[in-house]
N, C-alpha and C positions, 0 to 999 in steps of 0.2 A: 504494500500500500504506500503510493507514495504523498507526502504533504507540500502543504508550502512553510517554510522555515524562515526564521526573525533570527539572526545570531550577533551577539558584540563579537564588534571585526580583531580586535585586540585580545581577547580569550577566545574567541571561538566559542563561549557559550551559549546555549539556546535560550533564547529569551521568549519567546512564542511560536506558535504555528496555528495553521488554519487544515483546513479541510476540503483537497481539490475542489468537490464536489460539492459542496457545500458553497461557493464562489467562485465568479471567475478571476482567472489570474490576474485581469485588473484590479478587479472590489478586491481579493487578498492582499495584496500587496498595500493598497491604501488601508485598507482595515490593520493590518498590523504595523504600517507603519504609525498611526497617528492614535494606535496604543500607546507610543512610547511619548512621556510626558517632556515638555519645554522643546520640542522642533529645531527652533532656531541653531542648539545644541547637535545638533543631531546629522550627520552628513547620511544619507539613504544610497547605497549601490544595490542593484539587482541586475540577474544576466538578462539573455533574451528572450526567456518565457513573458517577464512583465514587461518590457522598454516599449514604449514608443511614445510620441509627442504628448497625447493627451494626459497620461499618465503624468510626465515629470510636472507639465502644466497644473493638474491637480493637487503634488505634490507641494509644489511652488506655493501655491494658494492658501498651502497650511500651513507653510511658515516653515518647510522644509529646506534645504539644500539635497540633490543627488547627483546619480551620475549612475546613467541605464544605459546598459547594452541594449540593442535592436538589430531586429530580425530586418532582413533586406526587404521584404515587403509588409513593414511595419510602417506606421504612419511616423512623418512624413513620406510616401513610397516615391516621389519623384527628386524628392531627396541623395535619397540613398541608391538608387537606379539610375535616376538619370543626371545626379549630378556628380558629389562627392566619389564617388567610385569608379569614373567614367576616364578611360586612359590612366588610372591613378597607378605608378611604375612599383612593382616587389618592393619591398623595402622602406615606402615613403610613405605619406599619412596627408590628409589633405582637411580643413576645416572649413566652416563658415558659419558666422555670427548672427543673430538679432535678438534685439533690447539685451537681456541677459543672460541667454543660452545659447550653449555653443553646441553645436553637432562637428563626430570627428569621424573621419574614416580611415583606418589601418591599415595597411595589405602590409602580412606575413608570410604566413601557409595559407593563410582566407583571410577575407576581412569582415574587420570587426568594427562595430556603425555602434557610436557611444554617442550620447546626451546628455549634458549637464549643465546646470545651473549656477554649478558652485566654483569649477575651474576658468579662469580667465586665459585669454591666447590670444595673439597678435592676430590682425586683421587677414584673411583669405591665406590665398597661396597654398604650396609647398609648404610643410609646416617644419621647423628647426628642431635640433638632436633636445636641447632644452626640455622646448614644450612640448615634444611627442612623449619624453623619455617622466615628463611629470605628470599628464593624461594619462599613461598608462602602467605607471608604477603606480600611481592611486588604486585604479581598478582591479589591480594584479593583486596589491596587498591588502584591499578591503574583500574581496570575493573570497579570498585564500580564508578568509575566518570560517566561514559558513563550509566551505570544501574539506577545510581540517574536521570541523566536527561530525562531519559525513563520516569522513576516514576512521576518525576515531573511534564511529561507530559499526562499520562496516567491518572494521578489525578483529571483533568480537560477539559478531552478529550472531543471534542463534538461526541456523537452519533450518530448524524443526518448522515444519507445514502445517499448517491450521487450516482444517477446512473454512472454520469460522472466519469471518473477516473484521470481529468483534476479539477476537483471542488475538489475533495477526496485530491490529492495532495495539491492545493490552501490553503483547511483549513489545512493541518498538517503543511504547509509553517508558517502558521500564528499563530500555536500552538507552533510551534519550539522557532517565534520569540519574542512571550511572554513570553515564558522560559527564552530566554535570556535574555532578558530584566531584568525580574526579578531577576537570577542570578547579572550582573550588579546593578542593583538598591540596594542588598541586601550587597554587597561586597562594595558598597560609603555610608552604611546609618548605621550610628549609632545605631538607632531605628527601624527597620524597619520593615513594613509590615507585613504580614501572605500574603505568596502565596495567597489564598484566598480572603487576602481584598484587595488587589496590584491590582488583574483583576476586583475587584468589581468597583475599582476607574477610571480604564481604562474604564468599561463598561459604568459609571455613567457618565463621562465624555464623551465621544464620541455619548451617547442620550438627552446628553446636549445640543451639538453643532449641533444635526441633527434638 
């Protein structure tokens, strides 16, 4: 089952999630983001399931700052098709501005079509080693929070099949909350732990007291 996920990009802890089905990846992503108290505070990254224009502009509205991957036929689609992408050469990135959101386009292995509100860059063009190399370290190391806790959990996942999709959920409730845990436990201790032996200690103890 899979959800949508809220994580502090500096811990990697999970801070909320929604329920695909329950909303679409626009309304999730506003809905958890404008959980989180005082905005201004607050810088918002999401990939290209949620990005595209209307979104940040909502965002904007609430008094957030972000910075959204977007799908090539994401809105703006004449954008990212027929502009910023258009002859853009391997290796180079290309912007363009209005009032205070910038849209950028990457080309690496594929490109990547970002939005944000928060990041300021020099007018059009060809964009310099500078400001592509600070566009996209932001996004690199604020995405990387929510990826670790994936990882973190994916490390340790139980296997076991549930036909239920109420039991399936229960155990990822329960994998989430070991993550965090761990997170916490690792972020107060000095010395701490190996993921690994942290839940051996949880498991050793809890077939103790049974």
């Amino acid at each position: 089952m899979e959800c949508h996920t809220l994580n502090d990009t500096a811990t990697s802890y999970l801070l909320n999630f929604d329920l695909p089905k329950s909303e679409s990846a626009f309304e999730s992503l506003h809905s958890l983001a404008t959980w989180i108290p005082d905005p201004p505070k607050h810088h918002i990254t999401a990939d290209k399931h949620f990005g595209n224009l209307p979104q940040l502009e909502k965002l904007a509205q609430a008094g957030f700052y972000a910075t959204l991957n977007c799908k090539e036929n994401s809105q703006p689609t004449k954008l990212w098709k027929g502009g910023l992408g258009v002859g853009l050469p391997k290796g180079k990135s290309r912007w363009a501005k209005k009032n205070n959101i910038t849209a950028a386009c990457f080309y690496n292995k594929g490109k990547l079509h970002l939005l944000s509100n928060a990041l300021i860059v020099s007018d059009g063009g060809l964009s310099n080693y500078v400001e592509r190399k600070k566009f996209l370290d932001h996004y690199d190391a604020t995405k990387r929070g929510g990826d670790q806790f994936n990882l973190m959990v994916a490390n340790f996942h139980n296997h076991h099949s549930h036909n239920s999709p109420s039991r399936s959920f229960l155990v990822g409730v329960i994998e989430w909350g070991l993550t965090n845990g761990y997170i916490l436990y690792k972020y107060n201790t000095k010395t701490p732990l190996s993921h690994r032996d942290y839940l051996m200690e949880i498991v050793t103890y809890l077939l103790k007291k049974k």
